[in-house]
VOBA-527274 format. One record per residue (C-alpha): residue number from 1; x, y, z. Coordinates in steps of 0.25 Angstrom, whole numbers, plus 5000, padded with zeros to 4 digits. Each point is the difference from the previous one (the first is absolute). Example, Ala and Ser with C-alpha at 12.3 -4.5 7.8 and 13.67 -1.06 7.14 Angstrom:
# residues 2
    k     x     y     z
    1  5049  4982  5031
    2  5006  5014  4998
***
This chain:
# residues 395
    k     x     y     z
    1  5044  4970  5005
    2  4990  4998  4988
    3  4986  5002  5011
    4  4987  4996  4994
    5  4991  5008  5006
    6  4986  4992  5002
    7  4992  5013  5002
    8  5006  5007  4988
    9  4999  4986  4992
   10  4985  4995  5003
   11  4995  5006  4985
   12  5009  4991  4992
   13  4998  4988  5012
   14  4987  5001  4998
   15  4999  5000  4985
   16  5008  4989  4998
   17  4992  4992  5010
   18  4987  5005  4992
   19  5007  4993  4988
   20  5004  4988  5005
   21  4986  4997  5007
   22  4992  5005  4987
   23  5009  4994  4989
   24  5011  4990  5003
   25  5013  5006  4989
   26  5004  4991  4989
   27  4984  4993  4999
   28  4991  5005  4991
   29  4997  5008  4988
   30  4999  5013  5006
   31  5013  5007  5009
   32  4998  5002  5013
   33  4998  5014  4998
   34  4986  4999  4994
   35  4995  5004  5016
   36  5009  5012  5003
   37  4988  5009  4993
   38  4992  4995  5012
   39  5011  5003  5010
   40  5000  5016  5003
   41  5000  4998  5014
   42  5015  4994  4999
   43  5002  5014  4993
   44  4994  5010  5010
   45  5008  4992  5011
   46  5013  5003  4993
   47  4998  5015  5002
   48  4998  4997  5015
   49  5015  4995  5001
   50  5011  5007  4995
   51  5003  5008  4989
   52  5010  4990  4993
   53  4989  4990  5000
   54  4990  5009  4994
   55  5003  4994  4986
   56  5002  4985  5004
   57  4987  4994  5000
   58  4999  5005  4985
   59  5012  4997  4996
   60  5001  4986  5007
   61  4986  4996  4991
   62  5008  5006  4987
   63  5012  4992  5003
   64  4992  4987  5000
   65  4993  5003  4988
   66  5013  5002  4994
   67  5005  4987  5005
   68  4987  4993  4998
   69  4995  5005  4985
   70  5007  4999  4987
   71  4999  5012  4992
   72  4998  4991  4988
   73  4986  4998  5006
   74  4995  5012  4998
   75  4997  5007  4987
   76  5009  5012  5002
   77  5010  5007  5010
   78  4991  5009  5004
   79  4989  4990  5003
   80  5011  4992  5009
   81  5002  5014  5007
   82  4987  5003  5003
   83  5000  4992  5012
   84  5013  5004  5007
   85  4997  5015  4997
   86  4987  5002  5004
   87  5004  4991  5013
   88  5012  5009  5002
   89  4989  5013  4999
   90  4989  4992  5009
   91  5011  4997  5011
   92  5006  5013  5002
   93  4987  5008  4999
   94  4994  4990  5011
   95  5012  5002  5008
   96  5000  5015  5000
   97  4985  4997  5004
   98  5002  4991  5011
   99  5011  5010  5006
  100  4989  5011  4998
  101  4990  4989  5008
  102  5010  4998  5011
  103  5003  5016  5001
  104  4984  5003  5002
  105  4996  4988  5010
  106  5015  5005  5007
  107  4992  5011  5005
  108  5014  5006  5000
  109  4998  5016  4999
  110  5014  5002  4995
  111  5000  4993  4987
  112  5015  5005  4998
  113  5005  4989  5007
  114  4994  4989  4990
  115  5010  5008  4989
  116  5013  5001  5010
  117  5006  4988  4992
  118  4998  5008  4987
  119  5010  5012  5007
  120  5011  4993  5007
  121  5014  5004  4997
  122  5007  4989  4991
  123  5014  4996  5005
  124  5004  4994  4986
  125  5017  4997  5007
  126  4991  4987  5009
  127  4999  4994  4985
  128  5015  4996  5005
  129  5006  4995  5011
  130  4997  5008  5010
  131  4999  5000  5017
  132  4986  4998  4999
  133  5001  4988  4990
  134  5015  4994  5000
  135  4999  4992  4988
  136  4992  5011  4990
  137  4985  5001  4996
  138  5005  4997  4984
  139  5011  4989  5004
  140  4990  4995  5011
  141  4989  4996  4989
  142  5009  4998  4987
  143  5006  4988  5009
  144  4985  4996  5005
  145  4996  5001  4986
  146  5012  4993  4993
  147  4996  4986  5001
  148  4985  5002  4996
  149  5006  5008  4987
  150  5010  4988  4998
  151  4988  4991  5000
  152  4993  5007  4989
  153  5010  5002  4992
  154  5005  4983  5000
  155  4984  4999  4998
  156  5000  5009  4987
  157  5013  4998  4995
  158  4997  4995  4987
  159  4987  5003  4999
  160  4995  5013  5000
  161  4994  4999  4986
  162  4988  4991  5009
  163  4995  5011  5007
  164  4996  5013  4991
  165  5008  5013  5001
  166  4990  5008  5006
  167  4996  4990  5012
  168  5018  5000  5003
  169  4997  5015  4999
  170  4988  5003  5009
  171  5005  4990  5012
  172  5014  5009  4998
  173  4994  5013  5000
  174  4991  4995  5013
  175  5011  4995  5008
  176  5007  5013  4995
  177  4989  5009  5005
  178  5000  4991  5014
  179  5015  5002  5002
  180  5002  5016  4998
  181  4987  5001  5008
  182  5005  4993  5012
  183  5013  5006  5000
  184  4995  5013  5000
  185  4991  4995  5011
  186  5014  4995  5005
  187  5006  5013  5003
  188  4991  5007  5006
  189  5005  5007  5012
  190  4995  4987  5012
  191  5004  4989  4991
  192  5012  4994  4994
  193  5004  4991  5010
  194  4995  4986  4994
  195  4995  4997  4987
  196  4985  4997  5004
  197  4995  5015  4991
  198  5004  4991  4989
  199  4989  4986  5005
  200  4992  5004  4987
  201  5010  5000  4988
  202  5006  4987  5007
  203  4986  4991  5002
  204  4997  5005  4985
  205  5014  4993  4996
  206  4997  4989  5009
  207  4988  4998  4994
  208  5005  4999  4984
  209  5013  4994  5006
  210  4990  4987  5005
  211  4991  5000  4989
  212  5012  4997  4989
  213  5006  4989  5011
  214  4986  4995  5001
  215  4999  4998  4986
  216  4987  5008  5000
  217  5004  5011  4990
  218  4992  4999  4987
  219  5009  5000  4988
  220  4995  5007  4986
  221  4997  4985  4995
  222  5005  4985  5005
  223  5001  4996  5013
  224  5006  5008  5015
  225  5013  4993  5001
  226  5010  5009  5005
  227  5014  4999  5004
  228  5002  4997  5013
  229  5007  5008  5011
  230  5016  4995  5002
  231  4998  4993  5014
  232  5013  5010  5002
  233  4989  5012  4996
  234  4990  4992  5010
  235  5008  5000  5012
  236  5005  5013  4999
  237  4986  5006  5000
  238  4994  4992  5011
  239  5013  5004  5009
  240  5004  5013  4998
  241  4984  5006  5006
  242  5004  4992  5012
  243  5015  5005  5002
  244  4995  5015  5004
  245  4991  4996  5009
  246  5013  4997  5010
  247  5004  5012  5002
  248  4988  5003  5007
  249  5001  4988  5011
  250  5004  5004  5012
  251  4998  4997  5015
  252  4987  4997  5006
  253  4993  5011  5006
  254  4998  5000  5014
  255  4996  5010  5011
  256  4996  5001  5014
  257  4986  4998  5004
  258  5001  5006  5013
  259  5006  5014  4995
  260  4988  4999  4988
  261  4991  4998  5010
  262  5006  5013  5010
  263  5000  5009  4989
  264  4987  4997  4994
  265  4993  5003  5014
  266  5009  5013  5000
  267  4993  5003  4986
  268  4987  4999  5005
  269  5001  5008  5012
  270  5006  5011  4992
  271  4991  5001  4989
  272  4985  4997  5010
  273  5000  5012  5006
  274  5000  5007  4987
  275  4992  4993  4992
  276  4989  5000  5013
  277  5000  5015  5000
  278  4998  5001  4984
  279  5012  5001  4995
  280  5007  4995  4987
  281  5011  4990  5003
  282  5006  5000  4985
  283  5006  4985  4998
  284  5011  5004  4990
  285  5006  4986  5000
  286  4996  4986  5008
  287  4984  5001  4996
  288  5000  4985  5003
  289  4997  5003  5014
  290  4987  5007  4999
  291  4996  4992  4990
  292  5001  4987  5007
  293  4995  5007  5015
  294  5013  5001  5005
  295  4998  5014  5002
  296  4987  5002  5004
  297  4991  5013  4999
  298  5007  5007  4988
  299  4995  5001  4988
  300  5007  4997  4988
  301  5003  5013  4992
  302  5002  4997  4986
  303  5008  5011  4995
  304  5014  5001  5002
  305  5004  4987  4999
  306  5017  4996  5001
  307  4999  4996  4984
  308  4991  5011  4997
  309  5007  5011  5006
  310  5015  4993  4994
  311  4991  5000  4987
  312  4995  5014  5003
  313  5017  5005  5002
  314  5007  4990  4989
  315  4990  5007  4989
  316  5000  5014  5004
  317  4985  5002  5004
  318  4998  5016  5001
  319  4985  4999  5005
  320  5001  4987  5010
  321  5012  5006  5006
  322  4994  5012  5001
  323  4988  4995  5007
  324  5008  4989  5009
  325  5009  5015  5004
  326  4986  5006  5002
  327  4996  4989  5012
  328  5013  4999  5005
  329  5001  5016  5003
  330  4985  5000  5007
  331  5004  4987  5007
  332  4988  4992  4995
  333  5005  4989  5006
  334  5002  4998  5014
  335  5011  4988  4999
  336  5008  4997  4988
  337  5005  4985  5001
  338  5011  4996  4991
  339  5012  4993  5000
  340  5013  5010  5006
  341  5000  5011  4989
  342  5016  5005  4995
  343  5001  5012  4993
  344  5016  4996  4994
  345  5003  5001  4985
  346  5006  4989  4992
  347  5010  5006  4988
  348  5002  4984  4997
  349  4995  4989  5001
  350  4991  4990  4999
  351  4984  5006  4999
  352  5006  5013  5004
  353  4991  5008  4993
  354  4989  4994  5006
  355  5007  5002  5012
  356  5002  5016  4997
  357  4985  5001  4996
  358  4995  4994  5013
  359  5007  5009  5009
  360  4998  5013  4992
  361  4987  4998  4995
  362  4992  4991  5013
  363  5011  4999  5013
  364  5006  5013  5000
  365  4985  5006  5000
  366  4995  4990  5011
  367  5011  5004  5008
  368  4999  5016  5000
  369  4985  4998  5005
  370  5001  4987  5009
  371  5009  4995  5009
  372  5004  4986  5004
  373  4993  4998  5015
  374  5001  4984  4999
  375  5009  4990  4995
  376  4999  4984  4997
  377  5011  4993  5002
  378  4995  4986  4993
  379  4999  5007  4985
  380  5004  5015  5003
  381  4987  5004  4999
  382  4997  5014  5006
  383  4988  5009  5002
  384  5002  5015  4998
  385  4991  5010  5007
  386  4998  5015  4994
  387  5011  5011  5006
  388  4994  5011  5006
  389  5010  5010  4995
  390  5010  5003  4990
  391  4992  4996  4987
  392  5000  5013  4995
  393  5009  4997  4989
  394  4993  4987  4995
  395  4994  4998  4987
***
């Protein structure tokens, strides 16, 4: 339920690992941050994930200052803050770099679909239980959170007069920012289903959660000995991450071999002929079959992808719909393979406005200019050749 996604997490991994191989926490005079100034390129990569990790790296290197430095040893607050704000400046300018980076060496022409996520409709009801997410984004993550927040408060109970005001309010206002952040990222029309929008604000908790039970939070003065977690505390946050995960266990998966193996020969012999005589075959969905020569002798297009084009619907893209309408109506492509296209409407529902999206936006235009001439029966896979009549009224 609660997803970390490496490829979305690899700037804070690797920062981390930067810090631990470069300056082991709790030794030394200097704080393990002293290297982050040298560490842009953990920055940049941020940019290349997603947008809620655009701010982590920086904000993962100003939470461990917090942690790490009293403000009593710097001459001033503006001098403690120095470092966190210009960190915060540097992180989200090299992120907005690095997605300008990835965009150009992309060689994408329609740079629209790097902003679709800035678009999206926002379905604001999936912050509660909802058929796309039972339990509720806010009650899914105040009940993954709870234990962590228990564990900070038994560990500051008593003695909050050790850390100064405006190190309790900065890590605050960080783990604030993270939380509306990933919740709006939450809602997003395509999302809502688990909690895994939310990975960045919980890894920061995490994070400050472990460095007050590791006694490895510097106090103002004196020594780090902070309450310890309640084993009650303890257990009920090493349990509660692993009671989700149940709901997604089921059968294994199995299928027949044989009827793979007839269909895929099927595939081929449809889409040869049309590839061999210079035509497009448009791989909608199951690119893994040209990529690993299955399907040999089509080339891979890369436009028009099955999350580009749900990407493409769900965010209301005027001028990549407009262009995908374009192909469609001058049958640029000489087969169409995609899993079997349906046109119905959802009014309820779990994901049914991604549902409606699809089929208005992507099947319902599919299916006025091509028309299903072979179907799979392994994985309901079909491929869709263009009608000679009756496309008049298309868009």
């Amino acid at each position: 339920m609660l997803e970390l996604y490496l490829s979305f997490a690899r700037p804070g991994l690797l920062l981390l690992a930067n810090l631990c191989h470069h300056y082991p926490v709790g030794r030394g005079d200097e704080t393990s941050l002293a290297v982050i100034d040298r560490r842009v390129g953990r920055l940049i990569l941020a940019g290349m994930s997603g947008v809620n990790w655009y701010p982590v790296p920086a904000a993962l290197a100003a939470v461990l200052y917090l942690l790490e430095q009293p403000v009593s040893e710097s001459k001033n607050i503006w001098g403690y803050l120095v470092k966190p704000l210009a960190w915060g400046a540097l992180g989200l300018g090299s992120a907005f770099a690095g997605q300008a980076f990835y965009i150009f060496i992309s060689s994408n022409k329609d740079t629209s679909l790097f902003r679709s996520s800035l678009t999206s409709s926002l379905l604001w009801d999936r912050l509660l239980p909802s058929p796309a997410f039972p339990l509720g984004i806010l009650p899914g993550i105040i009940l993954i959170s709870l234990p962590l927040w228990l564990g900070l408060w038994f560990a500051l109970r008593g003695r909050l007069n050790d850390l100064h005001p405006i190190r309790l309010i900065v890590l605050g206002l960080i783990l604030a920012v993270l939380f509306i952040g990933c919740l709006v990222v939450s809602v997003k029309i395509g999302g809502g289903a688990d909690l895994h929008d939310l990975d960045s604000y919980e890894v920061l908790l995490q994070i400050i959660a472990v460095y007050f039970f590791a006694n490895q939070v510097r106090p103002e003065s004196g020594s780090a000995e902070w309450d310890m977690m309640p084993w009650p505390v303890l257990v009920l946050a090493i349990i509660v991450p692993f009671i989700f995960p149940l709901d997604y266990i089921g059968p294994w998966i199995t299928y027949n071999n044989r009827q793979a193996q007839a269909d895929i020969m099927k595939l081929r012999a449809a889409v040869a002929p049309a590839a061999a005589h210079g035509g497009e075959v448009l791989f909608i969905s199951e690119r893994q079959l040209i990529a690993f020569d299955t399907i040999k002798g089509v080339p891979l297009m890369p436009d028009d992808e099955l999350v580009e084009l749900m990407e493409i619907a769900m965010s209301n893209n005027q001028p990549a719909l407009s262009k995908f309408y374009s192909d469609l109506h001058r049958h640029r492509f000489a087969l169409i393979v995609s899993r079997k296209l349906n046109t119905g409407i959802k009014t309820s529902g779990a994901f049914s406005e991604e549902n409606n999206a699809w089929s208005q936006d992507i099947a319902a235009p599919i299916l006025c200019e091509y028309q299903p001439v072979l179907g799979l029966q392994s994985n309901n896979l079909q491929v869709y050749a263009p009608k000679t009549t009756g496309t008049e009224s298309c868009p």
